[in-house]
C-alpha positions as CSV (number, residue, x, y, z in Angstrom):
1,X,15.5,35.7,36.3
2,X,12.8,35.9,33.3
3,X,15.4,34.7,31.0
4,X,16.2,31.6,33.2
5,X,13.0,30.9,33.1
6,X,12.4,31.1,29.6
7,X,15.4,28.8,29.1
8,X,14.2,26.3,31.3
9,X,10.7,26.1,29.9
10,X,12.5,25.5,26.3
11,X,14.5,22.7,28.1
12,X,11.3,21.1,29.7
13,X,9.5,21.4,26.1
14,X,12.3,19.5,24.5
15,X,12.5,17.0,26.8
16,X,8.6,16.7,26.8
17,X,9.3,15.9,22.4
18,X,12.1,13.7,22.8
19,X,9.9,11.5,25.6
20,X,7.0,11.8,23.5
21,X,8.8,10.9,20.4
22,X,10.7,7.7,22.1
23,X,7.7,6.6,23.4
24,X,5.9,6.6,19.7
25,X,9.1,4.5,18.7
26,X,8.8,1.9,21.3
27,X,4.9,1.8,21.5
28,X,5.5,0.0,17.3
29,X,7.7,-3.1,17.8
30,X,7.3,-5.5,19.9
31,X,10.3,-5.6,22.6
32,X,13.5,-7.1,21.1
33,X,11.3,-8.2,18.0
34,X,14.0,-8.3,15.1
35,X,13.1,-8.0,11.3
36,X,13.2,-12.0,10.1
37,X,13.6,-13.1,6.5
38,X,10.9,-15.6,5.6
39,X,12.0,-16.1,2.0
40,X,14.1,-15.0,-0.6
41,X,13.9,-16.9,-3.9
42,X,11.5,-14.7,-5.7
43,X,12.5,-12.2,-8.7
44,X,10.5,-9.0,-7.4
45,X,7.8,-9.8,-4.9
46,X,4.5,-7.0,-4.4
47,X,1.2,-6.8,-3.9
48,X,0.8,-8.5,-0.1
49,X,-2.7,-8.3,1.0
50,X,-4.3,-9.7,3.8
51,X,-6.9,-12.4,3.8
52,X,-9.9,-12.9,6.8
53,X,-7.5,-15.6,8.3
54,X,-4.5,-13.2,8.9
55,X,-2.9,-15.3,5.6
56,X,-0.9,-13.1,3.2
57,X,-1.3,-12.9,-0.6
58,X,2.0,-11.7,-2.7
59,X,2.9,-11.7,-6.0
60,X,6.6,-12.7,-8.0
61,X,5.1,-10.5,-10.8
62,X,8.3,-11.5,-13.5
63,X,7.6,-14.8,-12.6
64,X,3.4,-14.1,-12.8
65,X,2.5,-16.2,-9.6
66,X,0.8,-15.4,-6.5
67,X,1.4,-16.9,-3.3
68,X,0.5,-17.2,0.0
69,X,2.3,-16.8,3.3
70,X,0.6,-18.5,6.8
71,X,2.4,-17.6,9.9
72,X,2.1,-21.3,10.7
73,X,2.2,-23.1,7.3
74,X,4.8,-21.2,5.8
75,X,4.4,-20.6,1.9
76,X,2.3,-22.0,-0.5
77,X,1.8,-21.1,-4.1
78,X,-1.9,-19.8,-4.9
79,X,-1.7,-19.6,-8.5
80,X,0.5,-19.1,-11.9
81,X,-0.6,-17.5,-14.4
82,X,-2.2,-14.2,-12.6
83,X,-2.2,-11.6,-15.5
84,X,1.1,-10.4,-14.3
85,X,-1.0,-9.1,-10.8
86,X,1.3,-6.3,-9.1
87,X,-1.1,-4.5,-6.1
88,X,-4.1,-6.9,-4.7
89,X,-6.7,-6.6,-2.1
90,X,-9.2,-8.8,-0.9
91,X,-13.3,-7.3,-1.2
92,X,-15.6,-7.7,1.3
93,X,-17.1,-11.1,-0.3
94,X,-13.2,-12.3,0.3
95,X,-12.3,-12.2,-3.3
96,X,-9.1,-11.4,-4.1
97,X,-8.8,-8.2,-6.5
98,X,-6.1,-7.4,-8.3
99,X,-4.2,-4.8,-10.9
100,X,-3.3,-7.3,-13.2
101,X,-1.5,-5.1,-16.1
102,X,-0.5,-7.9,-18.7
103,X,-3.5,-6.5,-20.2
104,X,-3.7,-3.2,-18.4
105,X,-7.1,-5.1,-16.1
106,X,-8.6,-4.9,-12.8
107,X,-9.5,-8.4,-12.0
108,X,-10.4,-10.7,-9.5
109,X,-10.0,-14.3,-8.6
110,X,-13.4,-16.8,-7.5
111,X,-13.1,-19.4,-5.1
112,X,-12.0,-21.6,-8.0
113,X,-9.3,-19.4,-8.8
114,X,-11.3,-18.0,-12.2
115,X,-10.4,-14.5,-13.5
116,X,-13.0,-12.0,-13.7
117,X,-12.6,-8.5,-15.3
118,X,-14.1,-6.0,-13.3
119,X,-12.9,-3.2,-15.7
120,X,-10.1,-2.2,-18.0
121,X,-10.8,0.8,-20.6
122,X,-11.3,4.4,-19.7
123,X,-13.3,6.3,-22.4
124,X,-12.8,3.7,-24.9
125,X,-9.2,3.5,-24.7
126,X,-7.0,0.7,-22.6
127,X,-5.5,1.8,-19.2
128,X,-1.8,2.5,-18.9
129,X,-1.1,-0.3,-16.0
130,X,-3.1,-0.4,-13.1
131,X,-0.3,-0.5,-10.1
132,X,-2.2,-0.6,-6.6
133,X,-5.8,0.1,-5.1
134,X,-8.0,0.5,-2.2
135,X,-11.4,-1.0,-1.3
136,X,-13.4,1.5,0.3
137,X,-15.9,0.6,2.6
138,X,-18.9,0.5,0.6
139,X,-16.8,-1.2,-1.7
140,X,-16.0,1.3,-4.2
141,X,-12.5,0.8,-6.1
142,X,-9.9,3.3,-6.0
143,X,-6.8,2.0,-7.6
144,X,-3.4,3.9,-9.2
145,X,-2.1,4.0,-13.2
146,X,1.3,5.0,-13.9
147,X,2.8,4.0,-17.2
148,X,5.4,1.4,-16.6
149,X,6.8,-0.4,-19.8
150,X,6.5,-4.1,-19.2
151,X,8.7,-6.5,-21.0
152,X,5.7,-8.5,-21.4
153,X,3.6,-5.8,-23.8
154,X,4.5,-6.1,-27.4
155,X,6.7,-3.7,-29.1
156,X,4.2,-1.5,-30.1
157,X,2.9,-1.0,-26.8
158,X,2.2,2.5,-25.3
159,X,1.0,4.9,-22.9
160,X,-2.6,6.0,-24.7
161,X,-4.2,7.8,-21.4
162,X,-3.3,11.4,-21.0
163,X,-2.4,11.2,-17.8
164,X,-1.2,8.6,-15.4
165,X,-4.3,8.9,-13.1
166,X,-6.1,7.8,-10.5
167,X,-9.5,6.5,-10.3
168,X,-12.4,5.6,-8.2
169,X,-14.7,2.7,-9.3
170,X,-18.2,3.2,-7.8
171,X,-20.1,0.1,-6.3
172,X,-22.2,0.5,-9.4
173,X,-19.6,0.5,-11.6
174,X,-19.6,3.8,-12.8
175,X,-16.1,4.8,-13.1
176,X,-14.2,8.4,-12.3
177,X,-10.8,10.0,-12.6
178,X,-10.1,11.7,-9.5
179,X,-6.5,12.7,-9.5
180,X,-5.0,13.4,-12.7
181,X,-1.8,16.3,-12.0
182,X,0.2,13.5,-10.5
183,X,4.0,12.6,-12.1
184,X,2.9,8.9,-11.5
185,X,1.0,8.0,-8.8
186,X,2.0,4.8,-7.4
187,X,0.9,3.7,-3.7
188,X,-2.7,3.9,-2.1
189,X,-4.5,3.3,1.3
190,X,-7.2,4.7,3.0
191,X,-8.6,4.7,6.7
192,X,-11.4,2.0,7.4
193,X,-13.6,5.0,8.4
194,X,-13.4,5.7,4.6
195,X,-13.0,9.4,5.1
196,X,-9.2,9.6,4.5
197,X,-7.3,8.1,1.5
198,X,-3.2,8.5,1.3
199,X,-1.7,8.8,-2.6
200,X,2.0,8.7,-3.5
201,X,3.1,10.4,-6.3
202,X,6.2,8.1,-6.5
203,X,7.7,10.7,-9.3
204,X,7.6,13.3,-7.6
205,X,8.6,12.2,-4.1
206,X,5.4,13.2,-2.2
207,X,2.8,11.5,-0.6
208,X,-0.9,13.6,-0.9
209,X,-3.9,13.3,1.8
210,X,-7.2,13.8,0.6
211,X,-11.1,14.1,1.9
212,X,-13.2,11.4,0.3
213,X,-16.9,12.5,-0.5
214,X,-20.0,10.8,-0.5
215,X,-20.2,10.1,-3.9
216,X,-16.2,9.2,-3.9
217,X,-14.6,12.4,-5.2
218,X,-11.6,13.6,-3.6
219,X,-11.0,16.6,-2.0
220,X,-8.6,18.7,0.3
221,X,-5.7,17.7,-1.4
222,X,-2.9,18.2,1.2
223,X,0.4,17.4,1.7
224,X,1.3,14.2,4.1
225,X,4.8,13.0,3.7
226,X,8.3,13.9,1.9
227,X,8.5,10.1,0.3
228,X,7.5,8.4,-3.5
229,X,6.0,5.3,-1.5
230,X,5.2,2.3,-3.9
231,X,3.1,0.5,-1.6
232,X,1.5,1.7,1.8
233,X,-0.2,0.6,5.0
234,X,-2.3,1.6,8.1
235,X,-2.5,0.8,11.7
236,X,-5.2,0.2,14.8
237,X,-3.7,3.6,15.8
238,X,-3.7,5.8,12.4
239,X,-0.3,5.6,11.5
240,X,0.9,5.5,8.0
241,X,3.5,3.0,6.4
242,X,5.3,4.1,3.5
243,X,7.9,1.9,1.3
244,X,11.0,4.7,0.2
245,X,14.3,2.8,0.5
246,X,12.6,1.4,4.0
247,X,9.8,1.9,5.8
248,X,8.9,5.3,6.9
249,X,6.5,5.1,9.7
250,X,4.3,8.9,9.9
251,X,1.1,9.6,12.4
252,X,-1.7,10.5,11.1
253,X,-1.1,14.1,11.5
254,X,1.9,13.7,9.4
255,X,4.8,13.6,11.9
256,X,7.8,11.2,11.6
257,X,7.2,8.6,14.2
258,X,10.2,5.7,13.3
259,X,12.5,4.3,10.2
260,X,12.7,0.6,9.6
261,X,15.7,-0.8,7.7
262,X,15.0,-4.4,6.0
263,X,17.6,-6.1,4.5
264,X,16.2,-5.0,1.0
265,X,14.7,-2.1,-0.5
266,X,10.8,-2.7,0.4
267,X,8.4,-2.6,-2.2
268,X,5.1,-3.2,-0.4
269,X,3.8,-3.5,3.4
270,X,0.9,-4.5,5.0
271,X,-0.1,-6.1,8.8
272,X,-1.0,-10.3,8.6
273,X,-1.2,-13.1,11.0
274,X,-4.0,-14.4,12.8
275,X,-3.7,-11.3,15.2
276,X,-3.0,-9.0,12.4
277,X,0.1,-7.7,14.2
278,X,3.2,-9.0,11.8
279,X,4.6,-6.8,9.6
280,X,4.4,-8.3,6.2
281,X,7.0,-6.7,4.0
282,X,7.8,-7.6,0.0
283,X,11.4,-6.8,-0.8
284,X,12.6,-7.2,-3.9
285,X,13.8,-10.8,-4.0
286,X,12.8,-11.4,-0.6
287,X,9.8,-11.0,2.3
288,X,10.5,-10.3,5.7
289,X,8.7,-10.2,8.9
290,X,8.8,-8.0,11.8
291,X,6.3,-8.7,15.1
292,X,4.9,-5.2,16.4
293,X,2.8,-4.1,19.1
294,X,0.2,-2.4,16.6
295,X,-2.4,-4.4,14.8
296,X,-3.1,-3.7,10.9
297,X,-7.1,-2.9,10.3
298,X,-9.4,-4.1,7.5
């Protein structure tokens, strides 16, 4: 009798996951939401970040243009000539910040579309190409450099940083490495609390969660996620949105929660609309669409 028992708790614990897990899947999408393709006319679109009006900024980074997506206008183009921008994000005066790695810069654009350099040489030397960053709460700047070779860098062009890092510019402007044993370190987010930031080390197929600190150190490096994400995401309810081949959708206690297929490979995510609650993807040549029941945060 103990042994039926035992078997028939196991069945009810299994069935309790399964429930669990189907109800994480459907509690995403909206019902019989289907991924839409907005556009696909670009070369290699990135960098979608989310403006106070739910608008979209994305980049066509061969084609150095940044655009903008409204769920009711359609697209629009913002601006040519960016610095070859690849990650953005807007700051909390609604500027819009970008890696800008024509000239291996962090930048950001005024209201008359002006570039500003907000930094570009670590100990003297230039960086190797800033890829994507994260505004903190209190405004601090933690953004990703892997060494890509761009066809736009002259032939004599090359890595000079030791390492493809990651760093953490202060409100001040004082600026620190705080990851530097990553293959090349590619996607960032972190939570709006600004306790918890995500990394991916896109070379070596992992995604790290961290502990930020007071004075914006990292620490607790832990693992989160078996995927070399290039751009990333977070929803109203924690979850994390990774960009490997689709999108992988984890909770924030690292657990698989759903798989997303788009019609191309995604290279970037984030949440826009007025109601923050479309899934904004970049794809390659294309950017797609995809109505959920979660909202993205700021």
């Amino acid at each position: 009798m103990k042994r039926y028992n035992n078997t028939i708790i196991i069945f009810f614990l299994m069935l309790s996951f399964f429930e669990v897990n189907a109800q994480n899947k459907s509690s995403l999408i909206k019902k019989n939401a289907q991924v839409e393709t907005i556009e696909t006319s670009f070369l290699f679109t990135e960098g979608p970040a989310v403006a106070k009006d739910g608008s979209v900024y994305f980049t066509d980074q061969p084609n150095d243009r940044i655009y903008i997506w409204n769920e009711k206008k359609g697209i629009s183009l913002y601006l040519e000539g960016t610095g070859r921008s690849n990650g953005m994000y807007f700051n909390h005066k609604n500027q819009l910040v970008t890696c800008a790695d024509e000239k291996n810069q962090l930048v950001y654009f005024d209201e008359h579309k002006k570039v500003h350099v907000i930094f570009e040489n670590y100990n003297g030397k230039h960086l190797n190409a800033p890829n994507d960053l994260w505004i903190a709460p209190n405004g601090g700047i933690y953004f990703t450099d892997p060494y890509y070779h761009r066809s736009w860098w002259s032939e004599d062009h090359k890595q000079v940083q030791d390492v493809p890092g990651v760093y953490y510019l202060n409100p001040e402007g004082t600026i620190t490495r705080v990851i530097s044993d990553f293959v090349k370190p590619n996607g960032i987010i972190g939570t709006p609390d600004g306790k918890t930031i995500y990394v991916a080390d896109i070379g070596d197929d992992k995604i790290w969660k961290y502990t930020i600190q007071n004075d914006g150190s990292l620490t607790d490096k832990t693992f989160f996620a078996p995927h070399g994400s290039d751009g990333m995401t977070i929803d109203n309810k924690g979850n994390v949105y990774l960009t490997s081949g689709k999108i992988w959708v984890y909770s924030p206690e690292g657990k698989l929660i759903k798989d997303i297929e788009f019609p191309e490979k995604p290279a970037n995510v984030c949440f826009g609309g007025k109601k923050r609650n479309i899934l904004f993807v970049t794809a390659r040549k294309g950017i797609y669409s995809l109505k959920m029941k979660v909202k993205g945060v700021d």
